[in-house]
FIMARVEX-266709 format. One record per atom (N, C-alpha, C): residue in one letter; chain; atom name; x, y, z. Coordinates in pm, whole numbers. Atoms other than C-alpha are relative to their C-alpha. Layout:
{aa A | ch A | at CA | xx X | yy Y | zz Z}
...
END
This chain:
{aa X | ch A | at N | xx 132 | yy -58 | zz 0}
{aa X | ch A | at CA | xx 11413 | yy 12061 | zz 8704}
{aa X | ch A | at C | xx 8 | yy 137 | zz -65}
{aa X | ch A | at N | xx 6 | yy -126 | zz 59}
{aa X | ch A | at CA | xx 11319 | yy 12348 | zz 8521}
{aa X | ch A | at C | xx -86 | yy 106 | zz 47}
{aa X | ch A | at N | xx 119 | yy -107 | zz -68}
{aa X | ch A | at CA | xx 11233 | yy 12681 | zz 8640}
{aa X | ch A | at C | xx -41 | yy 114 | zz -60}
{aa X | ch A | at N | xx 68 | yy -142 | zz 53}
{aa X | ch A | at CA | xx 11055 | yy 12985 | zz 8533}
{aa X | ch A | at C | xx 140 | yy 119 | zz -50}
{aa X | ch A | at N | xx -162 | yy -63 | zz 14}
{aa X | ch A | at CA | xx 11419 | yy 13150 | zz 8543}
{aa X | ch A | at C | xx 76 | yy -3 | zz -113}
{aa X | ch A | at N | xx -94 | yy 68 | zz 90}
{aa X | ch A | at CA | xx 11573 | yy 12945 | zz 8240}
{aa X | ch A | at C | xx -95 | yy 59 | zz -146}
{aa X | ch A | at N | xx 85 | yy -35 | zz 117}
{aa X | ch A | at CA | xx 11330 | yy 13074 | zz 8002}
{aa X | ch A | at C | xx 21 | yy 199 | zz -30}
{aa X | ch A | at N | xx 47 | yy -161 | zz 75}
{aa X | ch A | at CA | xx 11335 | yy 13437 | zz 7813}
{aa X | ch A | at C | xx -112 | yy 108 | zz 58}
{aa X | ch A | at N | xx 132 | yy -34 | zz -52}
{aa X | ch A | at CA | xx 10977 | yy 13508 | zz 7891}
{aa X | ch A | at C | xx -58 | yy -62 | zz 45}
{aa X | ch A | at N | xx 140 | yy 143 | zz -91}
{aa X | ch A | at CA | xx 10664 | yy 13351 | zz 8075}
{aa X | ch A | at C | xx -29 | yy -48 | zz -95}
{aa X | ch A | at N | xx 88 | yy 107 | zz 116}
{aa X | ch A | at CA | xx 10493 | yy 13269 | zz 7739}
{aa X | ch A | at C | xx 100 | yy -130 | zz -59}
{aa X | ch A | at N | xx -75 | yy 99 | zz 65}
{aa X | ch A | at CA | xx 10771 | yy 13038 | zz 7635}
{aa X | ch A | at C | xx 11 | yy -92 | zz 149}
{aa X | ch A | at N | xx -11 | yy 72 | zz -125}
{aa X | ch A | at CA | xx 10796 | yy 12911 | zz 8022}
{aa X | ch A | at C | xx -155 | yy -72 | zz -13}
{aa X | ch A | at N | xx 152 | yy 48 | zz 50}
{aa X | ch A | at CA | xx 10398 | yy 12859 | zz 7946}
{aa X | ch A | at C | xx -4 | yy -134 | zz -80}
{aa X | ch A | at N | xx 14 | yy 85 | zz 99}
{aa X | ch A | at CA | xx 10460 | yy 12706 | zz 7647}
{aa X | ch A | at C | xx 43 | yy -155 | zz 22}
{aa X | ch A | at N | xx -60 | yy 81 | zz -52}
{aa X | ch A | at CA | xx 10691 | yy 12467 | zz 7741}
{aa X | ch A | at C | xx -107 | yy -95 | zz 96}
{aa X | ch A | at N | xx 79 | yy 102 | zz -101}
{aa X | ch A | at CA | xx 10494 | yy 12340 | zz 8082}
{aa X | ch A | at C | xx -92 | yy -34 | zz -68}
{aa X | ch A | at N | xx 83 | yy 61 | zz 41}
{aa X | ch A | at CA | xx 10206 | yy 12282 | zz 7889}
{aa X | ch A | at C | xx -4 | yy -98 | zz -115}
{aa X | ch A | at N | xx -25 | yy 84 | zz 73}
{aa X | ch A | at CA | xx 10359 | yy 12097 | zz 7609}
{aa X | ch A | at C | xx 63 | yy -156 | zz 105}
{aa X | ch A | at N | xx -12 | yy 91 | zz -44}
{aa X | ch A | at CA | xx 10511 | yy 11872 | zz 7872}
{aa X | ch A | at C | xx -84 | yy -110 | zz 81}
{aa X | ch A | at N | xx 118 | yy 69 | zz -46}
{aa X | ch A | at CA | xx 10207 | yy 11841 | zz 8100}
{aa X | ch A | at C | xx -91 | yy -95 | zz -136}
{aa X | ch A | at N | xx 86 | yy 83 | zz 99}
{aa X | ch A | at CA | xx 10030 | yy 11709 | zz 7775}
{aa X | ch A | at C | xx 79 | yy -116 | zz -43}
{aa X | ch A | at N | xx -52 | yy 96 | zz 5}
{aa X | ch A | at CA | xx 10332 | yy 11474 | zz 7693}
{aa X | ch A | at C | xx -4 | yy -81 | zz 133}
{aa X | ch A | at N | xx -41 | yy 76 | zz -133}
{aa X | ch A | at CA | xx 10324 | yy 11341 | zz 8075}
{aa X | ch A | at C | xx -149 | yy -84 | zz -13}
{aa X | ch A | at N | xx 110 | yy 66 | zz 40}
{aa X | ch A | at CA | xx 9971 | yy 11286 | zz 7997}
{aa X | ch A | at C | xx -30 | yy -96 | zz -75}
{aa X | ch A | at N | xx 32 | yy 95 | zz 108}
{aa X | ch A | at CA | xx 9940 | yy 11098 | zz 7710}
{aa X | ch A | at C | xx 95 | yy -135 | zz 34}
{aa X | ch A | at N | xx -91 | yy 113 | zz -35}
{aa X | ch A | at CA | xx 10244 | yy 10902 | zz 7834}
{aa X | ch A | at C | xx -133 | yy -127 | zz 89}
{aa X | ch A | at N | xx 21 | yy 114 | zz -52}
{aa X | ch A | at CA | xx 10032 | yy 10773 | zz 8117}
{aa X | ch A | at C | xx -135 | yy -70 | zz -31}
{aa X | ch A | at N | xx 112 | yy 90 | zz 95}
{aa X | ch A | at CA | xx 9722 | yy 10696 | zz 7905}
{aa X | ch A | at C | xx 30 | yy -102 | zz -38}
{aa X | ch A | at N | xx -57 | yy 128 | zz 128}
{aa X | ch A | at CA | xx 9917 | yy 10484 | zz 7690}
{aa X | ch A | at C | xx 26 | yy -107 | zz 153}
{aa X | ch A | at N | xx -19 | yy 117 | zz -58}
{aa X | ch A | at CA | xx 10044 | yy 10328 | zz 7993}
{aa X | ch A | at C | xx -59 | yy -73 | zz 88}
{aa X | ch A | at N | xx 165 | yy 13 | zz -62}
{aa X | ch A | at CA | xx 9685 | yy 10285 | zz 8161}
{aa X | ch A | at C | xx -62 | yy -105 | zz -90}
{aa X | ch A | at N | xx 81 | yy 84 | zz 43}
{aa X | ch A | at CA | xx 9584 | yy 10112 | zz 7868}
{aa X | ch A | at C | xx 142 | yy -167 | zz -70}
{aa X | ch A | at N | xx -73 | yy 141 | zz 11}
{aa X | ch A | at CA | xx 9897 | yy 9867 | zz 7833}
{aa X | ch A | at C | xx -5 | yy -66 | zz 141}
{aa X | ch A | at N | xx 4 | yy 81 | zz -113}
{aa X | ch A | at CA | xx 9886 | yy 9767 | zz 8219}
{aa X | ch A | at C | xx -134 | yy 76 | zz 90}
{aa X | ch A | at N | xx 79 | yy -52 | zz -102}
{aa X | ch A | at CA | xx 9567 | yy 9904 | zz 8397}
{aa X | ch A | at C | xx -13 | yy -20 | zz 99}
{aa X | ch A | at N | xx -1 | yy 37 | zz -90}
{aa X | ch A | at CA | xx 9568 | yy 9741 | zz 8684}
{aa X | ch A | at C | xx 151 | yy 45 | zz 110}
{aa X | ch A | at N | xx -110 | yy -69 | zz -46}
{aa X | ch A | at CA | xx 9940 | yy 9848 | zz 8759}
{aa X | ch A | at C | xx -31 | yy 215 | zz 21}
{aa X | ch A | at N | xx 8 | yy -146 | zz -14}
{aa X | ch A | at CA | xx 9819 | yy 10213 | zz 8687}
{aa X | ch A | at C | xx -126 | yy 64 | zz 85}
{aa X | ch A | at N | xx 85 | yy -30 | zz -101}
{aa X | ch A | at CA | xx 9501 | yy 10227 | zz 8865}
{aa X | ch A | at C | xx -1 | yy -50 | zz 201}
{aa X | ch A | at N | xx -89 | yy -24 | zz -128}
{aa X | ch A | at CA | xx 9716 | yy 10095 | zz 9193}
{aa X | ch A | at C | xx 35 | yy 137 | zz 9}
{aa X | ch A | at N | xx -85 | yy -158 | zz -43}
{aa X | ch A | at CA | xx 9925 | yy 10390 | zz 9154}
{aa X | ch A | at C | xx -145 | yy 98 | zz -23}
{aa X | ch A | at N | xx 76 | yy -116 | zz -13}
{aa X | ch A | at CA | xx 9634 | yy 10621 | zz 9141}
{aa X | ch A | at C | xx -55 | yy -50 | zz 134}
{aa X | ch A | at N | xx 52 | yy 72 | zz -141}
{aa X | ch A | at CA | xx 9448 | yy 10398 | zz 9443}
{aa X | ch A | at C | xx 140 | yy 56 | zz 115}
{aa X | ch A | at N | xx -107 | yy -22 | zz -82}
{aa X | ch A | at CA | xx 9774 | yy 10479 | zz 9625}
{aa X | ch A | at C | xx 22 | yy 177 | zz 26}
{aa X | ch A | at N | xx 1 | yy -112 | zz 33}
{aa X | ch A | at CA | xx 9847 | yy 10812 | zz 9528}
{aa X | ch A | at C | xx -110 | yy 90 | zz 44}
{aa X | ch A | at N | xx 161 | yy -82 | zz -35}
{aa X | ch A | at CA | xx 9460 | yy 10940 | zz 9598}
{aa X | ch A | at C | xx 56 | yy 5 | zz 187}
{aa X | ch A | at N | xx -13 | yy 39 | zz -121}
{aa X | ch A | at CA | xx 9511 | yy 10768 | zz 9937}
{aa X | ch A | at C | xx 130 | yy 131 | zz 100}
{aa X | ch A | at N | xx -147 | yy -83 | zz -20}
{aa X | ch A | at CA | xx 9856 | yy 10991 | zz 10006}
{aa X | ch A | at C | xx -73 | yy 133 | zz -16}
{aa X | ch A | at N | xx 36 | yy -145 | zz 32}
{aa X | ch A | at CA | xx 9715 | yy 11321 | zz 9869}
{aa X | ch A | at C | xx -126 | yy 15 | zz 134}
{aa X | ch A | at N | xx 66 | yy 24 | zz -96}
{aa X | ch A | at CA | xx 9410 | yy 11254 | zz 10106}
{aa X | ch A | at C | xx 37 | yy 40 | zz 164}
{aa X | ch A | at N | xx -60 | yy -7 | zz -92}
{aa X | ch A | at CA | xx 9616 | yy 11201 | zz 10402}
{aa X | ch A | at C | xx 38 | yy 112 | zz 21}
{aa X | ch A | at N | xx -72 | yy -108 | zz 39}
{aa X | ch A | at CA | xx 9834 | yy 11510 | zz 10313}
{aa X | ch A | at C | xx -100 | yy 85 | zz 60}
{aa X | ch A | at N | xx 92 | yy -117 | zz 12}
{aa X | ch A | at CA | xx 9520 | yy 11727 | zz 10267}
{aa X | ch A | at C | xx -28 | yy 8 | zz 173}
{aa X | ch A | at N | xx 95 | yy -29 | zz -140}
{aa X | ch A | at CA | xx 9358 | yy 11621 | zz 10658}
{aa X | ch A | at C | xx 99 | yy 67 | zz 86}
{aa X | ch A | at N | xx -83 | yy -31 | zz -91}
{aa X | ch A | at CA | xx 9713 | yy 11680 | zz 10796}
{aa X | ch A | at C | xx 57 | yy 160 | zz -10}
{aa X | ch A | at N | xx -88 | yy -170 | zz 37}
{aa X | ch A | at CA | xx 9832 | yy 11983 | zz 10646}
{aa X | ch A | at C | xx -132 | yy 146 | zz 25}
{aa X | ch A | at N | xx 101 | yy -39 | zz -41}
{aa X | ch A | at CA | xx 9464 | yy 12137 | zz 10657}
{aa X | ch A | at C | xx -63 | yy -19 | zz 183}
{aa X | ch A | at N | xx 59 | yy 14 | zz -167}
{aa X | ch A | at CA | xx 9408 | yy 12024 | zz 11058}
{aa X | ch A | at C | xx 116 | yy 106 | zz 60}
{aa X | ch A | at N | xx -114 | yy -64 | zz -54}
{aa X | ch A | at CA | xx 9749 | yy 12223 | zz 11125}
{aa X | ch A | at C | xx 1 | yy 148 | zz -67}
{aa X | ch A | at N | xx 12 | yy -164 | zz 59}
{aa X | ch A | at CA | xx 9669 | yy 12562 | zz 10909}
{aa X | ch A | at C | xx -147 | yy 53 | zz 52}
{aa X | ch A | at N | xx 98 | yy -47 | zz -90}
{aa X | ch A | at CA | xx 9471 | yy 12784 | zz 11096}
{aa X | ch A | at C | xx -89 | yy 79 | zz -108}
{aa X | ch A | at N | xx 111 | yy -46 | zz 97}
{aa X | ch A | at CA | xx 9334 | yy 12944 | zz 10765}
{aa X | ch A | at C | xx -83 | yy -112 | zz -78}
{aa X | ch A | at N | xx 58 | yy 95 | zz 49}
{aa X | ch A | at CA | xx 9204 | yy 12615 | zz 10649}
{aa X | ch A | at C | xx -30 | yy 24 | zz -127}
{aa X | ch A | at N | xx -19 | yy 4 | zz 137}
{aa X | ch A | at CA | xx 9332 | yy 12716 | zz 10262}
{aa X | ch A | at C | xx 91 | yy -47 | zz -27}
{aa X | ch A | at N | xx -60 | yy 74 | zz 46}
{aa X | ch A | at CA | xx 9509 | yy 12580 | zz 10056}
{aa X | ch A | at C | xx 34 | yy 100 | zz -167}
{aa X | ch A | at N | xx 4 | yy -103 | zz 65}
{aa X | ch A | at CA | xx 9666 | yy 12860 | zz 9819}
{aa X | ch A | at C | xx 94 | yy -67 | zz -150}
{aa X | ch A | at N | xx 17 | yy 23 | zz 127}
{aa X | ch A | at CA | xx 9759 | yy 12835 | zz 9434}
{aa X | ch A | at C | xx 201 | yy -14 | zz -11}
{aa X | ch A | at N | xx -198 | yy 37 | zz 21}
{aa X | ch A | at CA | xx 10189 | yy 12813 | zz 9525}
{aa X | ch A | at C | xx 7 | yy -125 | zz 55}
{aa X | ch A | at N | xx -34 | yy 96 | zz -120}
{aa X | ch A | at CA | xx 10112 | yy 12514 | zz 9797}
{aa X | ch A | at C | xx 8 | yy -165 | zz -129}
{aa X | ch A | at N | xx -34 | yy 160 | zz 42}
{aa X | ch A | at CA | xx 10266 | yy 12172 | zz 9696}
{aa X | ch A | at C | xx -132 | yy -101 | zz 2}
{aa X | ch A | at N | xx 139 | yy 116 | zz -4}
{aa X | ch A | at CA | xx 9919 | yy 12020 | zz 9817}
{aa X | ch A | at C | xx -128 | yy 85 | zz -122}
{aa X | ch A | at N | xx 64 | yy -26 | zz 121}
{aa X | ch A | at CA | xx 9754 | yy 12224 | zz 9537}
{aa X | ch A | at C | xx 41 | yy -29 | zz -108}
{aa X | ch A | at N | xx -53 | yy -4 | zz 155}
{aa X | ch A | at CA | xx 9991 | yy 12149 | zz 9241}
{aa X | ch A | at C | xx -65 | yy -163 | zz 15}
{aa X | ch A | at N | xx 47 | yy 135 | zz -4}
{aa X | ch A | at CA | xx 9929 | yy 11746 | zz 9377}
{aa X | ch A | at C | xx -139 | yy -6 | zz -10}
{aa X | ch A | at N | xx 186 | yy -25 | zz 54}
{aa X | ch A | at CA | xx 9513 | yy 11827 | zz 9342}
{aa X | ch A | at C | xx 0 | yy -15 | zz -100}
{aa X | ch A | at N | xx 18 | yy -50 | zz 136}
{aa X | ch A | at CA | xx 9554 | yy 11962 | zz 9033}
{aa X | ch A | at C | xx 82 | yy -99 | zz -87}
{aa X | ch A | at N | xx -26 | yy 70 | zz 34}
{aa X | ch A | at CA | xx 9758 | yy 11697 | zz 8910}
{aa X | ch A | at C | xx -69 | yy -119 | zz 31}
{aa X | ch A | at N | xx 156 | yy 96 | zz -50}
{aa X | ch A | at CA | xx 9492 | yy 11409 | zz 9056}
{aa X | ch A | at C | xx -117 | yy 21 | zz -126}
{aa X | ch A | at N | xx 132 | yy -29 | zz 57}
{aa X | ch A | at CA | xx 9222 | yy 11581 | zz 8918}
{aa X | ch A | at C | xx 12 | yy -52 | zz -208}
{aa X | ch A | at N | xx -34 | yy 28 | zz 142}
{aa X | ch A | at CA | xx 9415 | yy 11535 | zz 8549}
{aa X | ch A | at C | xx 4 | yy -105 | zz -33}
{aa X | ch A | at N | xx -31 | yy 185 | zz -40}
{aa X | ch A | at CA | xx 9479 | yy 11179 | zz 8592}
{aa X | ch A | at C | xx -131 | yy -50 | zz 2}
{aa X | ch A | at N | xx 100 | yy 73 | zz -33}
{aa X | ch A | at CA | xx 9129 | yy 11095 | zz 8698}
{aa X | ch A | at C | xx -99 | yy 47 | zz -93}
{aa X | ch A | at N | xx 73 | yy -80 | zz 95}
{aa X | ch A | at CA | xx 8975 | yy 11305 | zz 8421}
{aa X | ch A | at C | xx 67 | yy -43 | zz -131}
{aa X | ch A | at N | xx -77 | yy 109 | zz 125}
{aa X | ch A | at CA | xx 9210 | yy 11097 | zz 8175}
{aa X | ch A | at C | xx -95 | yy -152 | zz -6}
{aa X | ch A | at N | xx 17 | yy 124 | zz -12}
{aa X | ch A | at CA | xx 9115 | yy 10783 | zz 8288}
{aa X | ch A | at C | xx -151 | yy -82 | zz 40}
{aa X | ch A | at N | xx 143 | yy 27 | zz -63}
{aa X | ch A | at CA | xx 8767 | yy 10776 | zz 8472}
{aa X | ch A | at C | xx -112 | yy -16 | zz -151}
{aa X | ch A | at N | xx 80 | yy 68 | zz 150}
{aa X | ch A | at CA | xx 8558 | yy 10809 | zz 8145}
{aa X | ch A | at C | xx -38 | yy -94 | zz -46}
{aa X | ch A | at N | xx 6 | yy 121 | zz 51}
{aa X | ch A | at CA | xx 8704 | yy 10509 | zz 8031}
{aa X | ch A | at C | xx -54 | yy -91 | zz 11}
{aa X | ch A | at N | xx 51 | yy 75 | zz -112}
{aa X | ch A | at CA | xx 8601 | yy 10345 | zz 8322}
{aa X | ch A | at C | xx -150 | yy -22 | zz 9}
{aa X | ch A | at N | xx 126 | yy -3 | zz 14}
{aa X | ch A | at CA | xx 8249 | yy 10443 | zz 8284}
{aa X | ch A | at C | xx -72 | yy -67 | zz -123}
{aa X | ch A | at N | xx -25 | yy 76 | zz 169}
{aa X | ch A | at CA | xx 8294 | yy 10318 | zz 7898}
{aa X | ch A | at C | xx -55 | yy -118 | zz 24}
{aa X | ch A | at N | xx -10 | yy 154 | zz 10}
{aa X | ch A | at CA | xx 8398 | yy 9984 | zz 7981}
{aa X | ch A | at C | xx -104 | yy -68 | zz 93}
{aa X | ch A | at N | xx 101 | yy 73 | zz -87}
{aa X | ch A | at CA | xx 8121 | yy 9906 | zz 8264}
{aa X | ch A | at C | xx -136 | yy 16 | zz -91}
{aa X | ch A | at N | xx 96 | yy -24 | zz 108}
{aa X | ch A | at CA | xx 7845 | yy 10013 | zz 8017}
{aa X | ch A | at C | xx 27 | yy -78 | zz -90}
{aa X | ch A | at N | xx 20 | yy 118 | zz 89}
{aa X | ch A | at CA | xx 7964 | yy 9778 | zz 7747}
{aa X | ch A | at C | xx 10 | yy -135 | zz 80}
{aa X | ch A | at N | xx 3 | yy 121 | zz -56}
{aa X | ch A | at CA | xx 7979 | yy 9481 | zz 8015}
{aa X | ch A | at C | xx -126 | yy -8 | zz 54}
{aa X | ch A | at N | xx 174 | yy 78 | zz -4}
{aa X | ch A | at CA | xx 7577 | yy 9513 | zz 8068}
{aa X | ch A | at C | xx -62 | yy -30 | zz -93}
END
C-alpha cells in the first residue's frame, strides 16, 4: 500500500491517487459492462455492508459524525463513485426498453 510518506511532495502523492482512482474506475466500468449482473451483486452487497457499518458505528459515537480520516467515510466516498459510474446507465437502458 502506498502512503503519503513514499512520495517527495503532496502534489505528486495527489497526483498519483487520482491517476489511480481514475484507473480503478474505468477498470470497473469496463467490467460492469462485460458482466453486469456479477458487478451490480457486488455493489447490492457492498451498499448493504457500508449501510450496516454506518447504523453500527454511528449508534456507538456519541458525536453522531463521521469525520473526513474515518474508514466509514473513505467507503461513502468510494460508493458514491461507483454508483455515479454506473447508475446513469441504468437510467439509459430502462428508457430505451419503453
Amino acid at each position: 500500500m502506498t502512503a503519503i510518506l513514499d512520495f517527495d511532495c503532496e502534489e505528486e502523492f495527489n497526483a498519483f491517487f487520482l491517476r489511480t482512482r481514475t484507473e480503478l474506475l474505468e477498470t470497473f466500468r469496463k467490467a460492469t459492462d462485460v458482466a453486469p449482473y456479477v458487478t451490480f451483486t457486488y455493489i447490492d452487497k457492498w451498499l448493504r455492508t457500508v449501510l450496516q457499518q454506518s447504523v453500527q458505528e454511528l449508534a456507538t459515537d456519541e458525536s453522531n459524525f463521521v469525520n473526513i480520516q474515518s474508514p466509514l467515510y473513505l467507503q461513502w466516498d468510494a460508493m458514491t463513485n461507483v454508483s455515479f459510474l454506473r447508475i446513469p446507465e441504468i437510467d439509459t437502458d430502462t428508457e430505451n426498453v419503453r
